[in-house]
C-alpha positions as CSV (number, residue, x, y, z in Angstrom):
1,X,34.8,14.7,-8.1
2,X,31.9,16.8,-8.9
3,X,32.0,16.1,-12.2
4,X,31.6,12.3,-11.3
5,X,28.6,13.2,-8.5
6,X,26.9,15.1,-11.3
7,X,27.0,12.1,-13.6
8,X,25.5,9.7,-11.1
9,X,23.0,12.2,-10.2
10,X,22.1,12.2,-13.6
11,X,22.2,8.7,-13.8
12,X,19.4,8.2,-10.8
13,X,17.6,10.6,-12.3
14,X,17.1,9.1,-15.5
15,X,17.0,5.5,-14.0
16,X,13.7,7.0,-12.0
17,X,12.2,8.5,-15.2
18,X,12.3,5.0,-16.7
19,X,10.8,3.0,-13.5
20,X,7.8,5.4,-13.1
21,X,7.1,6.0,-17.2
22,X,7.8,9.1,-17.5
23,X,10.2,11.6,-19.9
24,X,13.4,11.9,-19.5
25,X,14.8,15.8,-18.9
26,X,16.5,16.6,-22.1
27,X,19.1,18.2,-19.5
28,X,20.4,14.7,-18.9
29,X,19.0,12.7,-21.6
30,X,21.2,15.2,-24.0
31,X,24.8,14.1,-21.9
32,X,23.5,11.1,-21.7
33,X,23.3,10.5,-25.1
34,X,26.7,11.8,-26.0
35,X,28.1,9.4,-24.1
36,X,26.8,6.5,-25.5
37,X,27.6,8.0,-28.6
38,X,31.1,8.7,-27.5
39,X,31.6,4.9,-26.6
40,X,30.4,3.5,-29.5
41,X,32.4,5.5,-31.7
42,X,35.8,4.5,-30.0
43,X,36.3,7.8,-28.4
44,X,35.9,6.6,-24.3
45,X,37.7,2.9,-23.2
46,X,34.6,2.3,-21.3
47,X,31.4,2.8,-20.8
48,X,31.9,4.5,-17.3
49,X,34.7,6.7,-18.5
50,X,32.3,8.1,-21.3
51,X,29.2,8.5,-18.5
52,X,32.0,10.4,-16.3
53,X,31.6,7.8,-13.8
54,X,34.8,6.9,-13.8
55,X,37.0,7.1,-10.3
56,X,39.6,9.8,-10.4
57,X,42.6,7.8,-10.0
58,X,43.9,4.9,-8.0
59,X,42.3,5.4,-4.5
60,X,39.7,7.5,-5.5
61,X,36.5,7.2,-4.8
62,X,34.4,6.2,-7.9
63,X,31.1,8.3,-9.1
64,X,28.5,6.0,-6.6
65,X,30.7,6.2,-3.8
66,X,31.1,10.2,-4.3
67,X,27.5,10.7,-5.1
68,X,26.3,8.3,-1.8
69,X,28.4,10.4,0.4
70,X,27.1,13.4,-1.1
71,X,23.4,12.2,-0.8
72,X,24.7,11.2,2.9
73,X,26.0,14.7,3.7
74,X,23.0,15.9,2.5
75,X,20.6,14.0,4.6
76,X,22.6,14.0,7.9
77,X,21.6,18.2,7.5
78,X,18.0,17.6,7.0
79,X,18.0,15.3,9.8
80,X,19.4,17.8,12.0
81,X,17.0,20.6,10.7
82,X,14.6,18.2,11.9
83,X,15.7,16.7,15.6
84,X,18.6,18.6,16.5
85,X,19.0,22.2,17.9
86,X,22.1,22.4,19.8
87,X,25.2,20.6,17.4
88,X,27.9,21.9,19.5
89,X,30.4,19.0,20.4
90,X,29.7,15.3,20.8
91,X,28.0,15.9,24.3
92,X,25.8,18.3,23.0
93,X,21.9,17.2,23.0
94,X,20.9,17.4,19.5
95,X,24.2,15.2,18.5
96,X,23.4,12.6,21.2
97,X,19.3,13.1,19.1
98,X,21.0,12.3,15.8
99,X,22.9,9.5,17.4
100,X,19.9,7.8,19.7
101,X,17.9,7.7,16.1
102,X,20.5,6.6,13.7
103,X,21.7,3.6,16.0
104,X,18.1,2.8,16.5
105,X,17.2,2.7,12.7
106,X,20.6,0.8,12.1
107,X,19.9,-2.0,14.8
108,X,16.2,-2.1,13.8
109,X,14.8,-1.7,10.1
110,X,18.3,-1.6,8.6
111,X,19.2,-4.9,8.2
112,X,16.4,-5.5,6.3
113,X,16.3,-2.5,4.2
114,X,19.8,-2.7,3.8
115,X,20.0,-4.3,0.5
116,X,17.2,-1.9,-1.0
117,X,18.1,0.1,-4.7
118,X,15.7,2.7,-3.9
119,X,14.8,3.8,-0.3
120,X,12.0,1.8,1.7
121,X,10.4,5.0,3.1
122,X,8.6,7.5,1.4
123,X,10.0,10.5,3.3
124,X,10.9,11.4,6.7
125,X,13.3,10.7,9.7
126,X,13.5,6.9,8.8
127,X,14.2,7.5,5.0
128,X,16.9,10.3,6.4
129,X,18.7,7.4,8.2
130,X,18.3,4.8,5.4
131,X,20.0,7.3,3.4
132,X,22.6,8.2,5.9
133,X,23.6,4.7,6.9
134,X,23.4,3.8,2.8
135,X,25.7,6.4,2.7
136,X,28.4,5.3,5.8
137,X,28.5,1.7,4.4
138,X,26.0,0.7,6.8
139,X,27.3,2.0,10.0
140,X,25.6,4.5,12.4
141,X,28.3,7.6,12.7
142,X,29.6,8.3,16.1
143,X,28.5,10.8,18.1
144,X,32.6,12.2,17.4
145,X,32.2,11.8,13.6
146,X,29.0,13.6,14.0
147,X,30.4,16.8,16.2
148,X,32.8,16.9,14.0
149,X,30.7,16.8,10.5
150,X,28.6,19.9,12.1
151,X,31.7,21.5,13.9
């Protein structure tokens, strides 16, 4: 699958070069490329196959759902760099931290931002827990489901 997070990484990257005007990295504009060439010239079914976003199989999570839980995992450890200490079963304080701030971005701001392409916030705790909850289909994780991600 991380063949398939790679591609939509690559895909967000270039999509971000085009939105603010500027070049796109011949490190993805090159695979890029060859896909597009490889679809046009028969050699991919579809357009997602030749990108390599393509899920794995039946039941298999497909390149955005891989790449948002991979952007997910990602945040959920910068979040606890930033407001947890002690991750050390679901009673522990900095779990309960992580828990208080995602179920209070998720019953506040979420809803609105919920819908959002790009996050809302320019950095921080709040764009930690967009990205998180983006990344949970718009749930808060448990404090359980947390323990257990840091366990």
């Amino acid at each position: 699958m991380s063949g398939a997070i790679d591609s939509a990484a690559r895909l967000r990257r270039i999509q971000a070069c085009v939105r603010e005007g500027r070049p796109i990295d011949p490190e993805d504009a090159v695979p890029f490329g060859e896909a597009i060439d490889a679809f046009f010239a028969g050699h991919a079914p579809t357009l997602d196959a030749a990108l390599g976003l393509k899920a794995a199989g039946p039941g298999k999570a497909d390149a955005r759902r891989g790449w948002l839980i991979s952007e997910r995992d990602k945040a959920l450890r910068e979040l606890a760099r930033h407001v947890a200490s002690d991750l050390d079963g679901a009673d522990a304080e900095g779990i309960w931290d992580m828990f208080e701030h995602l179920e209070a971005y998720a019953g506040g701001e979420w809803p609105e931002h919920r819908t959002a392409a790009v996050c809302p916030h320019p950095e921080g705790g709040r764009a930690l827990a967009w990205t998180i909850l983006r990344g949970n289909s718009g749930k808060a994780p448990t404090r359980r489901w947390l323990a257990d991600f840091f366990g």
